[in-house]
C-alpha positions as MATLAB code, in Angstrom:
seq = 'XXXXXXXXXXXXXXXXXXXXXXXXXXXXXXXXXXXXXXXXXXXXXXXXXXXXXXXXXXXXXXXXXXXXXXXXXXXXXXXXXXXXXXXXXXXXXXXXXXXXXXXXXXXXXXXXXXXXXXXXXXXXXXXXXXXXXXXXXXXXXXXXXXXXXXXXXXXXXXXXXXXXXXXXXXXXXXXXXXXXXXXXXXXXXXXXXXXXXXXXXXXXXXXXXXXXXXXXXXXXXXXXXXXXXXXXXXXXXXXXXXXXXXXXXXXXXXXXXXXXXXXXXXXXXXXXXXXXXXXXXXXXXXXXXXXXXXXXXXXXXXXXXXXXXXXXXXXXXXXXXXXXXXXXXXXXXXXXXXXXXXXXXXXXXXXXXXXXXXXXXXXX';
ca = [
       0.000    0.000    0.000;
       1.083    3.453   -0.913;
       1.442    6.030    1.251;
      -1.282    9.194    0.484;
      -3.750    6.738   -0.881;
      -6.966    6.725    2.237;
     -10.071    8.817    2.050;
     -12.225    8.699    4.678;
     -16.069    9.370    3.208;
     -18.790   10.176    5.753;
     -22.749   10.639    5.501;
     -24.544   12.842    7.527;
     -23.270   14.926   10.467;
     -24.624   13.548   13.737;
     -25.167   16.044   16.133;
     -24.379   17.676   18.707;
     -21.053   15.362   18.319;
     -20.274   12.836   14.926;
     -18.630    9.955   16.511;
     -17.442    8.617   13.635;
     -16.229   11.886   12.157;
     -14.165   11.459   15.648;
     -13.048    7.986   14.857;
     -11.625    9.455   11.549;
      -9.674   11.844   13.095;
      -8.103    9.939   15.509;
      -7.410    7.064   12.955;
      -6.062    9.477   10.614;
      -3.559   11.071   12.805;
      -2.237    7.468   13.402;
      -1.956    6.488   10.163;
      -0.499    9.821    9.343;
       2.015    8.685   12.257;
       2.719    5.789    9.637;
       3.037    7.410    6.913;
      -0.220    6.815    5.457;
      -2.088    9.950    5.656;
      -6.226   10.432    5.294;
      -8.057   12.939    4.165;
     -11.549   12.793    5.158;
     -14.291   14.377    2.919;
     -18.440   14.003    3.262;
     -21.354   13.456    1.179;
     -23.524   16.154    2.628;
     -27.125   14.677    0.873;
     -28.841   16.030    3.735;
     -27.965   19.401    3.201;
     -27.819   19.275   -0.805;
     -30.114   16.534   -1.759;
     -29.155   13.112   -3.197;
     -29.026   14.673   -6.892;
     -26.493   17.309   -6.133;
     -24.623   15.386   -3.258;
     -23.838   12.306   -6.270;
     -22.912   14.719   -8.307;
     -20.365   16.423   -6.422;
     -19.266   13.283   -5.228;
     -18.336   12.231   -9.061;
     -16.916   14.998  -10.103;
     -15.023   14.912   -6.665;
     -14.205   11.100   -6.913;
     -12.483   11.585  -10.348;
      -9.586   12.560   -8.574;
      -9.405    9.203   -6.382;
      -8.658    6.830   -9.072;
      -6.937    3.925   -7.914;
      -6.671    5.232   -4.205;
      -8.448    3.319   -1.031;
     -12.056    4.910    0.083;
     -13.098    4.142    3.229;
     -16.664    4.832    3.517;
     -17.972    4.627    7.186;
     -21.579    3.187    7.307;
     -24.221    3.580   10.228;
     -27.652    3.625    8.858;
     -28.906    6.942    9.951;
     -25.887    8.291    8.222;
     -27.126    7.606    5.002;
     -30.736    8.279    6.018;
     -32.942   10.219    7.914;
     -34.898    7.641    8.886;
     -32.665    4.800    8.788;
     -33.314    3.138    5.515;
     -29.760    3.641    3.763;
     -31.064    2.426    0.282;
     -29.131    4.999   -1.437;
     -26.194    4.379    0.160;
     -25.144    1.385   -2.870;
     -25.440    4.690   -5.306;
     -22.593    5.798   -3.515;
     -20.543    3.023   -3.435;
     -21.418    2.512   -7.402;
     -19.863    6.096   -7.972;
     -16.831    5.253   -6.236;
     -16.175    2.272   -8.260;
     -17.191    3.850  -11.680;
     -14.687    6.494  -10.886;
     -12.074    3.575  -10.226;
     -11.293    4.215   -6.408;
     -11.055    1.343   -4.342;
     -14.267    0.555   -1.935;
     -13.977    0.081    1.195;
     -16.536   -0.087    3.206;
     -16.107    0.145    7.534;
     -19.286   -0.901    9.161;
     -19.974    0.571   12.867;
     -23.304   -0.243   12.686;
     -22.824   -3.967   12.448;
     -26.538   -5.284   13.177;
     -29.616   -4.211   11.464;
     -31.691   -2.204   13.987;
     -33.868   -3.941   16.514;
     -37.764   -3.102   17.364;
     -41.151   -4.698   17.343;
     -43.570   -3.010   14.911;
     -44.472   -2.852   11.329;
     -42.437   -0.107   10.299;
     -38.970   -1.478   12.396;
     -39.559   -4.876   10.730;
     -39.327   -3.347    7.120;
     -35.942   -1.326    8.273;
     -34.430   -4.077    9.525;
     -35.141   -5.898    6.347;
     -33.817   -2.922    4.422;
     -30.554   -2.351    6.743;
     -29.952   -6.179    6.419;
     -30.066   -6.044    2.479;
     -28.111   -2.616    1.857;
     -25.374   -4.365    4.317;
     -25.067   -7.323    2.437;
     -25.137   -5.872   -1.451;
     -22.486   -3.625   -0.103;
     -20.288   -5.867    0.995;
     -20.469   -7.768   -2.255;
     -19.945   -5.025   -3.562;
     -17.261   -3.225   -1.797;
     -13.313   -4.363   -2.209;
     -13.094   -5.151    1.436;
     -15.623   -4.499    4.166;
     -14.102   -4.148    8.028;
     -16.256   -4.572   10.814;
     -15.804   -2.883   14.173;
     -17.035   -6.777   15.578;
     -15.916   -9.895   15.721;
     -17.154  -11.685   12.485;
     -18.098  -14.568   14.401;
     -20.995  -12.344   16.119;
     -22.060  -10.661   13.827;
     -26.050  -12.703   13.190;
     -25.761  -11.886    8.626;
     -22.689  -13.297    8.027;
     -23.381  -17.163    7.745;
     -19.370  -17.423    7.122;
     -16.508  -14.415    7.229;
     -16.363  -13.772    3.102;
     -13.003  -13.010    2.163;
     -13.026   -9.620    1.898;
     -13.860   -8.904    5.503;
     -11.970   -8.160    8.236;
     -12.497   -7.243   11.637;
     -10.520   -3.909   13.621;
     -11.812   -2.548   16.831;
     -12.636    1.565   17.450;
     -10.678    3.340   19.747;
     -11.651    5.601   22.261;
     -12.328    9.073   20.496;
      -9.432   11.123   23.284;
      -6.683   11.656   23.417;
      -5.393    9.332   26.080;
      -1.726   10.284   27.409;
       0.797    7.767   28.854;
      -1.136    5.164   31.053;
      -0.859    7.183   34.471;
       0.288    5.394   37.788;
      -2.151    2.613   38.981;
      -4.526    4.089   41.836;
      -3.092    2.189   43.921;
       0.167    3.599   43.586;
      -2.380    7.000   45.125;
      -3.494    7.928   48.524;
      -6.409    5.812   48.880;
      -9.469    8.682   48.492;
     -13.399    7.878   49.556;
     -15.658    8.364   48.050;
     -14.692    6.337   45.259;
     -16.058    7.217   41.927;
     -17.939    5.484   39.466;
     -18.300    7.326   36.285;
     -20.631    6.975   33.450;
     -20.116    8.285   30.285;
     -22.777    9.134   28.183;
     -26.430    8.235   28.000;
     -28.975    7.418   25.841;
     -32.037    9.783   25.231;
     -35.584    9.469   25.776;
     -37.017    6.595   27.584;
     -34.378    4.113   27.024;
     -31.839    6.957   28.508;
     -34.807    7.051   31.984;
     -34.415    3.326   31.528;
     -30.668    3.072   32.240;
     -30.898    6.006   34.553;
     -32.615    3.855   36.487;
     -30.138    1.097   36.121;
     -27.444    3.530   37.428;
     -28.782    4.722   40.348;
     -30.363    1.024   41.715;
     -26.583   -0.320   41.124;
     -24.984    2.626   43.387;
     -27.890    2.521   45.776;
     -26.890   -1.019   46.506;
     -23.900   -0.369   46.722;
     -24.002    2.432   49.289;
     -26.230    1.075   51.633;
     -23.578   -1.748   52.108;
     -21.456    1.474   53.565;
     -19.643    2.333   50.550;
     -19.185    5.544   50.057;
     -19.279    6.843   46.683;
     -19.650    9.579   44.163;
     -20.957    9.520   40.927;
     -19.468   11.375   37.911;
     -21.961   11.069   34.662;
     -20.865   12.906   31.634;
     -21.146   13.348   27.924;
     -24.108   13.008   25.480;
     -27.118   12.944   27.178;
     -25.933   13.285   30.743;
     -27.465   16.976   31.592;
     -30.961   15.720   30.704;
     -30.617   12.952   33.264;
     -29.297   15.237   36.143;
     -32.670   15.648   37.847;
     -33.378   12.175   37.457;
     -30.006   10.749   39.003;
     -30.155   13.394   42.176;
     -33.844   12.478   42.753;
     -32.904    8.643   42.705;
     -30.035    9.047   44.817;
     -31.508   11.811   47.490;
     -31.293    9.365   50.339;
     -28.284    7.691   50.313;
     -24.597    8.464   50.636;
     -23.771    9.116   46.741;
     -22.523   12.644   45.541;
     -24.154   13.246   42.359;
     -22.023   15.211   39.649;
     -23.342   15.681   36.315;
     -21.955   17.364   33.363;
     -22.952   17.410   29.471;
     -20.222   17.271   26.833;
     -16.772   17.989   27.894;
     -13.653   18.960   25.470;
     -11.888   15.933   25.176;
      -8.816   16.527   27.233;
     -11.320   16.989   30.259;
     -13.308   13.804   29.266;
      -9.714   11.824   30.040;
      -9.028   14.019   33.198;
     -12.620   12.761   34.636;
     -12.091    9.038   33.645;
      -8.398    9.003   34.399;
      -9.359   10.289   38.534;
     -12.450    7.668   38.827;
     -12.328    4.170   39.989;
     -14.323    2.375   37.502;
     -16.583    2.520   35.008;
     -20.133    1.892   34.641;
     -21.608    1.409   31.035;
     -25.520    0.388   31.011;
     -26.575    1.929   27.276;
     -25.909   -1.667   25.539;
     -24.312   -5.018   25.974;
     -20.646   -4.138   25.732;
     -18.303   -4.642   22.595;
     -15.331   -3.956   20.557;
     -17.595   -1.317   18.937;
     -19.019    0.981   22.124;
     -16.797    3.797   22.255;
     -18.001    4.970   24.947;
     -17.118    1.955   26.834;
     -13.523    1.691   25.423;
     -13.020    5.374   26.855;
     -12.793    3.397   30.380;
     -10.658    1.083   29.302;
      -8.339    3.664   27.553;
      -8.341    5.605   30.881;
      -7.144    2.092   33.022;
     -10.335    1.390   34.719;
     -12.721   -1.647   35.672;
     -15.613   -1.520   33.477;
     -18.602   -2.894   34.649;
     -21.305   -3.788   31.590;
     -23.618   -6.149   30.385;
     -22.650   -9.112   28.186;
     -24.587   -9.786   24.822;
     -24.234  -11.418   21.646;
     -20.975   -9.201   20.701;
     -19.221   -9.248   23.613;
     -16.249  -11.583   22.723;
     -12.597  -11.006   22.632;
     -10.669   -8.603   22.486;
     -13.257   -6.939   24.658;
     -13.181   -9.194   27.364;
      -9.449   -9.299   27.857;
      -9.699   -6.365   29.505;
     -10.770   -5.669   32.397;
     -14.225   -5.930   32.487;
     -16.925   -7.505   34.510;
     -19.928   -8.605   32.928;
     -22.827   -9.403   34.650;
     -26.931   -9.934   33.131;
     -29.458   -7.482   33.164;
     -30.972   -9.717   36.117;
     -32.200   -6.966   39.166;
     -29.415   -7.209   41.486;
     -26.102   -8.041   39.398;
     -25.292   -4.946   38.198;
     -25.059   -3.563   42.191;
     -23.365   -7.066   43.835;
     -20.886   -6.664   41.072;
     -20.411   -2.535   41.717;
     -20.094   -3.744   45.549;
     -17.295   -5.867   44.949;
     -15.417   -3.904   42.977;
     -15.800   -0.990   45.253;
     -15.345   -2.813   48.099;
     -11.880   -4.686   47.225;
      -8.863   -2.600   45.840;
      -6.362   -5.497   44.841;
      -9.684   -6.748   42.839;
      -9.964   -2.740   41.219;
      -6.140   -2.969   40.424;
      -6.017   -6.217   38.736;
      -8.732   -5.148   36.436;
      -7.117   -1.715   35.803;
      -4.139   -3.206   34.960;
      -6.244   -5.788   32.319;
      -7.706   -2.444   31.030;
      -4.314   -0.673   30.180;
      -2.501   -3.759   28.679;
      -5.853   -4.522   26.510;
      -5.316   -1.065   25.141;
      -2.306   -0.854   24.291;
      -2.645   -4.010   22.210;
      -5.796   -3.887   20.865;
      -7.773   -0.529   21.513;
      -5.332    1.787   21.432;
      -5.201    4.454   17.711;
      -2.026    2.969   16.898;
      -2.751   -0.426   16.948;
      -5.476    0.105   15.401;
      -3.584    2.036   12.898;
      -1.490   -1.016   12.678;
      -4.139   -3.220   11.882;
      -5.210   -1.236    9.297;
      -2.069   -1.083    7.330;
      -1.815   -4.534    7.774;
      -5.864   -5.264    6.132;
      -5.032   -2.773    3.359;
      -1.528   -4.114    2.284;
      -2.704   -7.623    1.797;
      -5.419   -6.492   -1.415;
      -2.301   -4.831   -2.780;
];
């Protein structure tokens, strides 16, 4: 592979922060650090409509003959509403124009839901995923292959690279217990989801400290990022009568985001079944702490070789697990130091970088 060959293509701007306009960033800084620079550029269809949007994006794409495209995939970045149909128009430019498709899927699983109308998206996400892998020079998956429910068998064009945490995460800082021992400890939670599924794990959060405090723990709880200010009045009204500080705050720069994570002493993440393609729960691991999440279909390796403790949705888990990791510091420092070796070799931007090169040499 040849240095200056990567684009990064993006959909729609997600708002009020683009994760995956993020995840480009980052990635491209590493590769940069590699000598393989990308430039990341966006179909803005919701702004200009599709005719315009393909249009530019020919004219524009002219230009990237022969070079690697990486276009990132979620559904709702391709469509309002989450039916990316025209998504394989965009991948049919590319390859008219002779760049090299790539296609990096972090949405991995067609969306889930009950009625009518989620039953026909699924159906639609499901098809658009697999034309575009057929169609697509390689397609990499931010999951294991092996979990992912629409691949009877990993094709041989697909590979599988983790995200990183979107921070910028210094040198791993000394192991708290190389600190004075502080109390309350603190359990951070970064980001959460919106509407009732956000009240949902709200919920969640506060019956998992509330069992732990009223063993005696003392603790504090630090929720930040997307969604957190909207949950504020929830959380403090949950946690009124029991010994848990309560501090909330929305979205942080990012260098603040790693300052919060790196001083708590583990990590609570509730908003899905944990995997190599939550973000928001790599950002713990990245910052050396204990995560404590849910296990699902996609949790599988490398996530679990960090340190994180899984437990079921079941009532009482989530808060018997928080106890004991509260409750025994050689337990908290064996999983923090799981958490820093796992990122450095697997979730960390220039491994992933790494990994990259690696995928991309091999179709040369």
């Amino acid at each position: 592979m040849n240095a200056g060959r990567i684009i990064a293509l993006l959909g729609r701007r997600d708002e009020p922060t683009d994760a995956v306009e993020e995840y480009c960033r980052y990635l491209g800084d590493a590769l940069g650090n590699r000598g393989f620079p990308m430039e990341l550029a966006r179909v803005s269809w919701s702004e200009r409509g599709w005719p315009v949007a393909l249009r530019e994006l020919r004219e524009r794409a002219r230009e990237w003959r022969g070079r690697w495209v990486l276009v990132q995939y979620t559904a709702l970045a391709w469509s309002a509403r989450g039916f990316p149909l025209r998504f394989l128009r965009v991948l049919k430019v590319l390859r008219n124009c002779g760049a090299r498709v790539g296609v990096v899927y972090h949405d991995v699983e067609p969306y889930s839901g009950a009625r009518a109308i989620d039953k026909i998206r699924r159906h639609a996400q499901s098809r658009v995923m697999r034309q575009t892998l057929q169609a697509a020079e390689l397609g990499i998956f931010t999951a294991p292959l092996n979990v992912i429910s629409w691949l009877a068998h990993a094709p041989s064009n697909a590979a599988f690279i983790p995200v990183g945490a979107n921070l910028p995460v210094p040198a791993p800082a000394p192991l708290k217990s190389d600190r004075r021992e502080q109390a309350p400890l603190t359990v951070a939670v970064f980001g959460i989801t919106e509407g009732a599924t956000g009240r949902n794990e709200c919920k969640r959060i506060a019956d998992a400290l509330r069992f732990a405090a009223t063993n005696g723990t003392r603790l504090r709880l630090h929720a930040l990022g997307r969604g957190a200010s909207e949950c504020e009045p929830q959380l403090r009204d949950a946690l009124r009568d029991v010994s848990v500080e309560v501090q909330v705050e929305g979205i942080l720069p990012a260098e603040q985001v790693v300052e919060a994570l790196s001083s708590s002493d583990v990590a609570l993440f509730v908003r899905a079944p944990i995997s190599s393609r939550r973000g928001s729960a790599i950002a713990g691991i990245a910052c050396g702490l204990p995560v404590l999440a849910y296990a699902g279909p996609e949790t599988a390796p490398p996530i679990t070789e960090a340190g994180v403790v899984l437990v079921s949705p079941e009532k009482t888990e989530l808060g018997e697990a928080l106890l004991r990791i509260v409750s025994d510091a050689a337990l908290r420092e064996s999983l923090a130091v799981r958490s820093r070796r796992a990122y450095q070799e697997h979730f960390g931007w220039d491994a992933i970088a790494g990994r990259f090169v690696e995928v991309l040499s091999k179709r040369d």
